[in-house]
C-alpha positions as CSV (number, residue, x, y, z in Angstrom):
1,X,29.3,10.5,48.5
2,X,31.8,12.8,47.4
3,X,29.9,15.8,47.3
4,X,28.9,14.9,51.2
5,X,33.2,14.6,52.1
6,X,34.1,17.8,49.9
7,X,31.1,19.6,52.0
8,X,32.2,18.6,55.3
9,X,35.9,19.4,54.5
10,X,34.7,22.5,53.6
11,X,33.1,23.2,56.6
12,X,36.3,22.1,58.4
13,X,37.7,25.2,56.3
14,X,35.2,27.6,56.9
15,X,35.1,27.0,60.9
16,X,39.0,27.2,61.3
17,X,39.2,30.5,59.2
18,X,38.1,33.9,60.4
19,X,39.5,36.2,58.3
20,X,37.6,35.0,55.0
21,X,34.8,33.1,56.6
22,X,31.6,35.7,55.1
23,X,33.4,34.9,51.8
24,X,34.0,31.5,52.3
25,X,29.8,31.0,53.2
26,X,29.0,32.6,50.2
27,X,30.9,30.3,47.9
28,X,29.6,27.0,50.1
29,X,25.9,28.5,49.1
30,X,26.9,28.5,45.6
31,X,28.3,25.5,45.6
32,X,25.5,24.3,47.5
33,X,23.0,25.9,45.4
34,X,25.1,24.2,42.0
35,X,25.3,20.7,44.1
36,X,20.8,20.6,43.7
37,X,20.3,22.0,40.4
38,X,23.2,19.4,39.2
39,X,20.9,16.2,41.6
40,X,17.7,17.5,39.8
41,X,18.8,17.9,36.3
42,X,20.2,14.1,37.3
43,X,17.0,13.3,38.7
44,X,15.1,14.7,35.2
45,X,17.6,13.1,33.0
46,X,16.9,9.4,34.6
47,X,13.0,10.2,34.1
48,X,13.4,11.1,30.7
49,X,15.8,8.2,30.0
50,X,13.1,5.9,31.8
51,X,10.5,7.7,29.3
52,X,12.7,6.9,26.4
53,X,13.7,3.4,27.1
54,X,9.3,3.3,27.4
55,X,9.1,4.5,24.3
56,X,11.4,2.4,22.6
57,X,10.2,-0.6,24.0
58,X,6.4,0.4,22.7
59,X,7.6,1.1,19.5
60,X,9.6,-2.0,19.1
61,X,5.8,-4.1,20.2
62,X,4.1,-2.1,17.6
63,X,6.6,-2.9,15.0
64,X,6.6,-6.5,15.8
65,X,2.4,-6.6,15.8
66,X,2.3,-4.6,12.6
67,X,4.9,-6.8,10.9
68,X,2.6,-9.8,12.2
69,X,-0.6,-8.0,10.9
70,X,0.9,-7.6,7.3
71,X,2.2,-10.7,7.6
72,X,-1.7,-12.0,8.2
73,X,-3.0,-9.7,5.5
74,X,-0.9,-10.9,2.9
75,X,-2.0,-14.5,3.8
76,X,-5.8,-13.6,3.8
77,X,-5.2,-11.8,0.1
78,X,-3.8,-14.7,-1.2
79,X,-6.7,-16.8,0.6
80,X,-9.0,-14.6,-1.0
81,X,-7.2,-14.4,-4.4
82,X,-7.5,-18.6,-4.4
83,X,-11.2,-18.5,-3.1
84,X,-12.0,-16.1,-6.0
85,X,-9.8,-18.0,-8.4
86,X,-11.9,-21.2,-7.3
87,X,-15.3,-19.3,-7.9
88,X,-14.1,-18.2,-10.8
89,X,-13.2,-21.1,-12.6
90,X,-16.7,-22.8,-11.5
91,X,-18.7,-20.2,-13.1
92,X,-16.6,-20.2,-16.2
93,X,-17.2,-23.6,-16.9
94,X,-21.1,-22.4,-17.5
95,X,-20.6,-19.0,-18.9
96,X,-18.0,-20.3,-21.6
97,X,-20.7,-22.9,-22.7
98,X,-23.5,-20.2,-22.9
99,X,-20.8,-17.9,-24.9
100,X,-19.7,-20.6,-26.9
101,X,-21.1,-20.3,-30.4
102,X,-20.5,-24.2,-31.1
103,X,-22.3,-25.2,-27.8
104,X,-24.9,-22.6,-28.5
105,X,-25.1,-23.4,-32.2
106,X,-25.9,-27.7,-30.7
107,X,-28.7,-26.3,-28.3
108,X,-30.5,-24.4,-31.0
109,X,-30.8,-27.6,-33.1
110,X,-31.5,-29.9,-30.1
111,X,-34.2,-27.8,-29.2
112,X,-35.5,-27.4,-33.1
113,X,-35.8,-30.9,-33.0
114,X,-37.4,-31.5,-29.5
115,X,-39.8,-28.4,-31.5
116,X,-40.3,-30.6,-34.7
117,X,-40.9,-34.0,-32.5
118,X,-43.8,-31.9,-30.5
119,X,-45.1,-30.4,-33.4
120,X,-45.5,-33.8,-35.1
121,X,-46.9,-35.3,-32.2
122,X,-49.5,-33.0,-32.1
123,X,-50.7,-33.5,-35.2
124,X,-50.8,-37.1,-34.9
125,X,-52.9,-36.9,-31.6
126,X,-56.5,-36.5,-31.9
127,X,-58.0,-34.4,-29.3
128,X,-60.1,-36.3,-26.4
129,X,-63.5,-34.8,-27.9
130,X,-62.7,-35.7,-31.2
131,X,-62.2,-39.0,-30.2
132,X,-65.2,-40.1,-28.2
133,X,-67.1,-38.3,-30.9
134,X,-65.9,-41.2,-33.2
């Protein structure tokens, strides 16, 4: 708006003076000429503003969903962490009895006497042939 009221006042000027009115042209061009490069550098300033708000905006989302993803990770880790701790526990219930020298020590002699009570069994049974024989 101002720019349109000091152009026409200056055109006011330039029509009621003859003795300077070539130079008076040539400075309205200039300031012409000054008046568009200033609107398109304003014009590229407000697109690049709009481009940086964009930007900022994006990178604000991406924080927020990688702050949720970590957030999720850490909660599956410790998921996994318990699961494993879980597993763990169940199969060291059987591997410390089969490591166990005590537990392994009670096997051996249960199974030397289930050994002993077979053998002696044997030996008191007489085969089938043997005994329709007699």
């Amino acid at each position: 708006l101002r720019y349109i009221v000091y152009r026409s006042a200056f055109n006011k000027v330039i029509g009621r003076t003859t003795a300077f009115k070539r130079l008076l042209l040539i400075i309205k061009s200039e300031y012409d000429n000054i008046i568009r490069q200033l609107k398109r550098r304003e014009k590229a300033e407000e697109s690049e503003q709009s481009v940086v708000n964009t930007c900022q905006r994006l990178a604000a989302e991406l924080n927020e969903r990688t702050t949720i993803l970590q957030t999720h990770g850490v909660e599956l880790q410790e998921d996994i962490r318990t699961h494993r701790s879980i597993n763990l526990e169940s199969l060291m219930k059987g591997l410390s009895e089969s490591e166990d020298p005590d537990v392994l020590q009670k096997h051996l002699k249960d199974l030397e006497i289930q050994k002993a009570l077979l053998m002696d069994y044997r030996s008191q049974a007489v085969p089938l042939e043997v005994q329709t024989k007699l």
